[in-house]
C-alpha positions as MATLAB code, in Angstrom:
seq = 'XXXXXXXXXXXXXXXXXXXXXXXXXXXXXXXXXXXXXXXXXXXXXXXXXXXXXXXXXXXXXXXXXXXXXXXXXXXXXXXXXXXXXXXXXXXXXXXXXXXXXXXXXXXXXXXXXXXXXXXXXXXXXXXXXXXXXXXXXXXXXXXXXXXXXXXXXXXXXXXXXXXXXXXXXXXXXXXXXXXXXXXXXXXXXXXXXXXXXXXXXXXXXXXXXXXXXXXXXXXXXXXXXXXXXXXXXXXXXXXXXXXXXXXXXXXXXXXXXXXXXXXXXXXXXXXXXXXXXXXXXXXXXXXXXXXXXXXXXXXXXXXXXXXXXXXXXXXXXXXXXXXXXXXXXXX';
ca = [
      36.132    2.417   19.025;
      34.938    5.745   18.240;
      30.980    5.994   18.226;
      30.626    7.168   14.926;
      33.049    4.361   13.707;
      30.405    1.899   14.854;
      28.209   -0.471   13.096;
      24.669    1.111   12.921;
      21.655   -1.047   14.902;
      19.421   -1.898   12.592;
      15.677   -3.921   13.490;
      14.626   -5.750   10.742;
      10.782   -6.299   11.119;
       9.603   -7.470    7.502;
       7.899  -11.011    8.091;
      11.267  -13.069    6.647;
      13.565  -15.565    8.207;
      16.446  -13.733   10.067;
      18.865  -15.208    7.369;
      16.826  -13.664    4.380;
      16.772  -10.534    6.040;
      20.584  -10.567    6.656;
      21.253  -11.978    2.462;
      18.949   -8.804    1.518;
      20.835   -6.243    3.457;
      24.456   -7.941    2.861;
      25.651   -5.039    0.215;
      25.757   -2.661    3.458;
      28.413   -4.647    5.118;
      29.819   -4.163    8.543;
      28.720   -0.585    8.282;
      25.223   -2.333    9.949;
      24.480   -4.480   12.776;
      21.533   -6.612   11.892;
      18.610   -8.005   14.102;
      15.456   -9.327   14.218;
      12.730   -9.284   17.393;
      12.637  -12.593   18.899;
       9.541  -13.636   17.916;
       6.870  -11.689   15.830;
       4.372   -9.762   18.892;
       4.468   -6.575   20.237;
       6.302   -7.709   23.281;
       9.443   -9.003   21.390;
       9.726   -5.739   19.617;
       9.306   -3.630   22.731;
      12.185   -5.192   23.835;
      14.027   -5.212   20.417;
      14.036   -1.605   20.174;
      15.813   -0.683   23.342;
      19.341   -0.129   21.271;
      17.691    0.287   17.441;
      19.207    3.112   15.534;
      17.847    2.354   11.999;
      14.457    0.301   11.605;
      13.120   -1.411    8.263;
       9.699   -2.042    8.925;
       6.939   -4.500    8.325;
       5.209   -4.301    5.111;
       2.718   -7.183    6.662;
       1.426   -3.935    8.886;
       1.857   -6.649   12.114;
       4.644   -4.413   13.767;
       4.070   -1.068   13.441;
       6.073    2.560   15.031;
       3.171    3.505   17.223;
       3.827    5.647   20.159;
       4.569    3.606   22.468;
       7.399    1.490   20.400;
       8.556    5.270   19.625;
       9.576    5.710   23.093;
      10.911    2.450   23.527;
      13.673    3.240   21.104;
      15.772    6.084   22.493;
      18.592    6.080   19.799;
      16.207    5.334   16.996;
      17.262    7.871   14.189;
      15.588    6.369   11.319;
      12.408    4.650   10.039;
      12.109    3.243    6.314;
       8.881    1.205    5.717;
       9.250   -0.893    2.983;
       5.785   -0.216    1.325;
       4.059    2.577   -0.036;
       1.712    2.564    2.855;
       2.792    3.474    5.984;
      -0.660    3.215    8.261;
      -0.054    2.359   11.555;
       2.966    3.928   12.535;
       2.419    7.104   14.270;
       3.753    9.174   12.535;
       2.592   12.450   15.045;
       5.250   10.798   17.259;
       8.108    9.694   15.181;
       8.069   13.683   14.028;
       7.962   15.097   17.711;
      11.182   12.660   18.664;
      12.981   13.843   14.999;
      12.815   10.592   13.446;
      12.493   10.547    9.937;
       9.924    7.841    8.467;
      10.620    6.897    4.558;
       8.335    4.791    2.447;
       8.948    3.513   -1.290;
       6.959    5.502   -3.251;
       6.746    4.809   -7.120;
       8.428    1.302   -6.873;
       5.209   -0.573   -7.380;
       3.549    2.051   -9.348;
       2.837    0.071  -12.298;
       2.348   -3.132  -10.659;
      -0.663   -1.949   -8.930;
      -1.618    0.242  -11.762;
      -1.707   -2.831  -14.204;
      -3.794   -5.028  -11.376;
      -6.327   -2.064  -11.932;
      -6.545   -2.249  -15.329;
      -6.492   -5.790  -15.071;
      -9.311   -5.639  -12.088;
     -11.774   -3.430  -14.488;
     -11.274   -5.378  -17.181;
     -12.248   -8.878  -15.479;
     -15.124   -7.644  -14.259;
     -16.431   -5.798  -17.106;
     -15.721   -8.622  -19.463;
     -16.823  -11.079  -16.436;
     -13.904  -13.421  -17.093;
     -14.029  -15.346  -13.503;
     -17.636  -15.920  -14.440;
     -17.092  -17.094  -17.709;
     -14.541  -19.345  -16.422;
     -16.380  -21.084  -13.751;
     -19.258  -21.576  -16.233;
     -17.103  -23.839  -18.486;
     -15.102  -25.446  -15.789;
     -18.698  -26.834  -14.730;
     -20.131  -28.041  -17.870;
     -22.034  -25.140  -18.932;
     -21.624  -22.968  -21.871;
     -23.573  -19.506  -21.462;
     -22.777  -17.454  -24.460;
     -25.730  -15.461  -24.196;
     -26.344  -15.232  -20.101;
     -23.336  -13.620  -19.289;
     -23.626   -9.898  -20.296;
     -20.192   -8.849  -20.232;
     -19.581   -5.254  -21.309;
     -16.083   -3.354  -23.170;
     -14.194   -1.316  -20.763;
     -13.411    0.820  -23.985;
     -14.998    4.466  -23.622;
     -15.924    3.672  -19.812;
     -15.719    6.966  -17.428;
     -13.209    5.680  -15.171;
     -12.316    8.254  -11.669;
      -9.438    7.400  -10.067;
      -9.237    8.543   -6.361;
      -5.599    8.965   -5.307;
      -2.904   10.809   -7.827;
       0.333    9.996   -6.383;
       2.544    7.770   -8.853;
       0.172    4.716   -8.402;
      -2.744    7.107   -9.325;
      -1.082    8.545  -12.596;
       0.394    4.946  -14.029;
      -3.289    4.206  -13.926;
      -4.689    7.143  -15.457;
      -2.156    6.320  -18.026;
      -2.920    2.871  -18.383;
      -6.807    3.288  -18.732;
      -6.633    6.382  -20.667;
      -4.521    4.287  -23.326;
      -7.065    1.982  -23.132;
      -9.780    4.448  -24.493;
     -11.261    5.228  -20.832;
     -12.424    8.717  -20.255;
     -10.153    9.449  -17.269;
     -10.804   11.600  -13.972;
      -9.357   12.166  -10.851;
      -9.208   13.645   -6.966;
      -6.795   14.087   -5.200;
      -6.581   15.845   -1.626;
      -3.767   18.407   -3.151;
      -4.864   18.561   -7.223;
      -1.667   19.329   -9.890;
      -1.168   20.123  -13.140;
      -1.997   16.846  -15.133;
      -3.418   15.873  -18.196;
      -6.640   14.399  -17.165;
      -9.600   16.050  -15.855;
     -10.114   16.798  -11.971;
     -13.602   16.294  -10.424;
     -14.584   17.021   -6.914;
     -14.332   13.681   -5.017;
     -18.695   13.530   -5.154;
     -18.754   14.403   -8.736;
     -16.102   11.998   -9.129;
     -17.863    9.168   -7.493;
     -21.391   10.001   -8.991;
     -19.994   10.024  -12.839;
     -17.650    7.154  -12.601;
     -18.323    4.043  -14.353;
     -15.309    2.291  -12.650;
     -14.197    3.812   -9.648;
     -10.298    2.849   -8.733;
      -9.222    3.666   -5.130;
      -5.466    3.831   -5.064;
      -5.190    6.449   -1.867;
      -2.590    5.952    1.596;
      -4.929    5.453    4.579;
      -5.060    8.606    6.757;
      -7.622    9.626    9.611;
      -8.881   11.996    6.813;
      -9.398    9.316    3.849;
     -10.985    6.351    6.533;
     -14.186    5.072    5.141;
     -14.074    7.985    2.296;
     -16.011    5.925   -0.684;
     -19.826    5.038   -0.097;
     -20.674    2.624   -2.633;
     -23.835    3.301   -2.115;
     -23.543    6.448   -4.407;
     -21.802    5.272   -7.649;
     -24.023    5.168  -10.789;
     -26.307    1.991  -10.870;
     -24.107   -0.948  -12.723;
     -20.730    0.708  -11.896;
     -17.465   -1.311  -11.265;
     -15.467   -0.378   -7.859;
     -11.305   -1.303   -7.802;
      -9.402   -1.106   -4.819;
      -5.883   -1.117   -3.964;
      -5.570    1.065   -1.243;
      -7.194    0.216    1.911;
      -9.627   -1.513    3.025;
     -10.646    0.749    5.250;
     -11.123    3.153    2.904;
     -14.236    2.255    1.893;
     -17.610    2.153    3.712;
     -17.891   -2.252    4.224;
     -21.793   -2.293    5.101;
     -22.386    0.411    2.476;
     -20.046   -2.068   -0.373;
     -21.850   -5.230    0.892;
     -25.564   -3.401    0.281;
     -24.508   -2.268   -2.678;
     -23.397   -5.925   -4.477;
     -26.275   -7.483   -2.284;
     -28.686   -5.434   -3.528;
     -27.041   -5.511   -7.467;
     -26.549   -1.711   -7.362;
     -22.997   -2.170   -8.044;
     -21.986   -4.059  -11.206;
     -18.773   -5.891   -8.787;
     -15.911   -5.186   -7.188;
     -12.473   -5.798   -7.057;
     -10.350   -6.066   -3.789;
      -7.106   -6.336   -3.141;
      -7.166   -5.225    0.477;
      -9.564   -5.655    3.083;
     -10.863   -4.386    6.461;
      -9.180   -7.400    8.312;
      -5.976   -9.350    6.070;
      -6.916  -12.327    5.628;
     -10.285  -11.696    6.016;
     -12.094  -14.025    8.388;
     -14.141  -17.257    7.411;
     -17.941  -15.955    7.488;
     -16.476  -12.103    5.469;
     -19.625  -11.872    3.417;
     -17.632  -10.281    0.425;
     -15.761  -13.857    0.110;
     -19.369  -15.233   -0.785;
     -20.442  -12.512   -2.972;
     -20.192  -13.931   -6.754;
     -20.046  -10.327   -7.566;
     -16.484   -9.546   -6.231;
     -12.790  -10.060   -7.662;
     -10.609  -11.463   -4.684;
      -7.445  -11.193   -4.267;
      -4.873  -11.345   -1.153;
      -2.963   -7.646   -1.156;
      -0.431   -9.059   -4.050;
      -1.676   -5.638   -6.651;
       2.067   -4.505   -6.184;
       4.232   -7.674   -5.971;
       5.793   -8.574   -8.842;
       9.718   -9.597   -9.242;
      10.233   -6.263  -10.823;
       8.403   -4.271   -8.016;
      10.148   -6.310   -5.714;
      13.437   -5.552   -7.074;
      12.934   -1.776   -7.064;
      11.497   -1.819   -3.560;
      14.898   -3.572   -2.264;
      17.158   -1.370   -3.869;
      15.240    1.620   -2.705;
      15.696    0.401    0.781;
      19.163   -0.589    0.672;
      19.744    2.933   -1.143;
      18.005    5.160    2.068;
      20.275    2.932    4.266;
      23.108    3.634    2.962;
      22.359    7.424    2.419;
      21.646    7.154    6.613;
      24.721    5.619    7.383;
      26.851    8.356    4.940;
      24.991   11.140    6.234;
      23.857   12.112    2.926;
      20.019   12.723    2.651;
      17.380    9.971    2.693;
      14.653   10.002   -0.312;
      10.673    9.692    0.449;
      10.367   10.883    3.716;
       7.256   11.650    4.592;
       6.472   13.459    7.709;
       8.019   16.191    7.128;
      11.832   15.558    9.085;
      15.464   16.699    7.583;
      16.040   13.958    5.562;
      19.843   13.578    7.032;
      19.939   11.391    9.286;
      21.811   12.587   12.421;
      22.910    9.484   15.302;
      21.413    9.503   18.307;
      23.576    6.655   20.070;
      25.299    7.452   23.383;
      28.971    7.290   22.911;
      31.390    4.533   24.220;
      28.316    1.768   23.178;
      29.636   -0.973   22.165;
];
């Protein structure tokens, strides 16, 4: 059999039982080869990668593309993360072998844009509180203090397609909308400088990738007294000790997490204690809608891959058609 006749190797590394992963990437055929590392640690996919042409990664961020699994994988000519974020692969090395790394940006755009809206609005209207109250007997109609989100100053740091489905979302909402990005565009809201930003923003909503250059960007610390702080990016985006003085101290109004320094965060995490912040467990962009765009946006950059026709999202910067890298006569 001719080499480029072959079934392409594809590593499937999304946290899912080797049969789900196989139903989900059925459409492609016998025009892929699936597997899965033996078990879920580094060592298993070290020694998964040895023949991997095409790899869908791990939205869980558990197995990542770093250097080292880079140069484990000499006939790797593809990587498509599954996710929006793609921290943790190294990305300086998957350019200097030629690989081309894809995310899925805009599928979950308005899921996560809607938990932010959502976010702001529990906590201004300090629903969790109010709900807790009556679940336990009490009835405090005049103790709770909940404010209207209406005519709020809400800065949005991030502008990417997550970033404007929110500014749409609060501005229809009646929120006086700003934003920063790292690269700033023609839009119609207003852009601020990321400390003017910060300083004038009654809700703050983080919805920026993780880079070296964003990594504890936001200091709590300096939001206006009473302000409301939504993320969905990172967790490491923000400054931790700086967000924990800030609620322990009541400078901030609350917060709203979906991601954290450490997922799950551990037992004694002083933010799980904090009556002042909105939990939840990294779920801003899952919804069966989001998950159905994300899936077809994957299977579509496979198959693009496989045809030789150029891949969509790539970001760091490699031609986006896929060339094969196997040795010939494998079989």
């Amino acid at each position: 059999m001719e080499a480029s006749d072959m079934p392409w190797k594809v590593l499937a590394l999304p946290p899912l039982p080797e049969e789900a992963v196989r139903n989900l990437l059925g459409s492609l055929g016998d025009r892929i080869s699936v597997s899965v590392p033996a078990a879920r640690d580094r060592e298993s996919l070290l020694a998964a990668l040895g023949d991997a042409e095409i790899v869908v990664g791990d939205w869980s961020g558990g197995l990542v593309m770093d250097a080292e699994a880079v140069r484990a994988a000499p006939d790797l000519a593809f990587v498509q993360q599954p996710s929006v974020g793609v921290d943790g692969h190294d990305l300086a090395a998957l350019t200097a072998a030629g690989v081309p790394l894809a995310n899925t940006a805009g599928v979950s755009a308005v899921a996560v844009a809607e938990w932010c809206l959502a976010a702001a609005l529990a906590l201004s209207r300090r629903l969790l509180d109010a709900d807790a109250a009556v679940r336990a007997g009490r009835w405090p109609q005049l103790d709770l203090g909940p404010a209207e989100l209406y005519g709020s100053r809400v800065g949005i740091v991030g502008f990417g397609p997550i970033g404007e489905a929110a500014a749409r979302m609060f501005a229809a909402h009646g929120c006086e909308v700003s934003y920063w990005t790292r690269t700033p565009r023609e839009a119609p809201y207003a852009y601020r400088e990321l400390g003017e930003l910060v300083a004038g923003s009654h809700v703050l909503v983080l919805v920026i990738p993780l880079t070296e250059e964003t990594r504890r960007l936001i200091d709590p610390s300096l939001m206006p007294a009473g302000s409301l702080l939504v993320n969905a990016a990172r967790g490491q985006v923000v400054d931790s000790a700086a967000l924990l003085s800030a609620l322990e101290s009541g400078h901030l109004g609350g917060a709203a997490l979906d991601v954290f320094d450490t997922e799950p965060p551990p037992p004694d995490d002083p933010l799980r204690a904090s009556p002042r912040v909105l939990l939840s467990p990294h779920v801003a962009g899952v919804t069966p809608q989001s998950t159905g765009r994300l899936i077809r946006c994957v299977l579509d950059n496979l198959e693009a891959a496989i045809e030789g026709r150029p891949v969509a999202n790539v970001i760091n910067g490699v031609d986006t058609v896929v060339g094969r890298r196997s040795r010939e006569g494998r079989s």
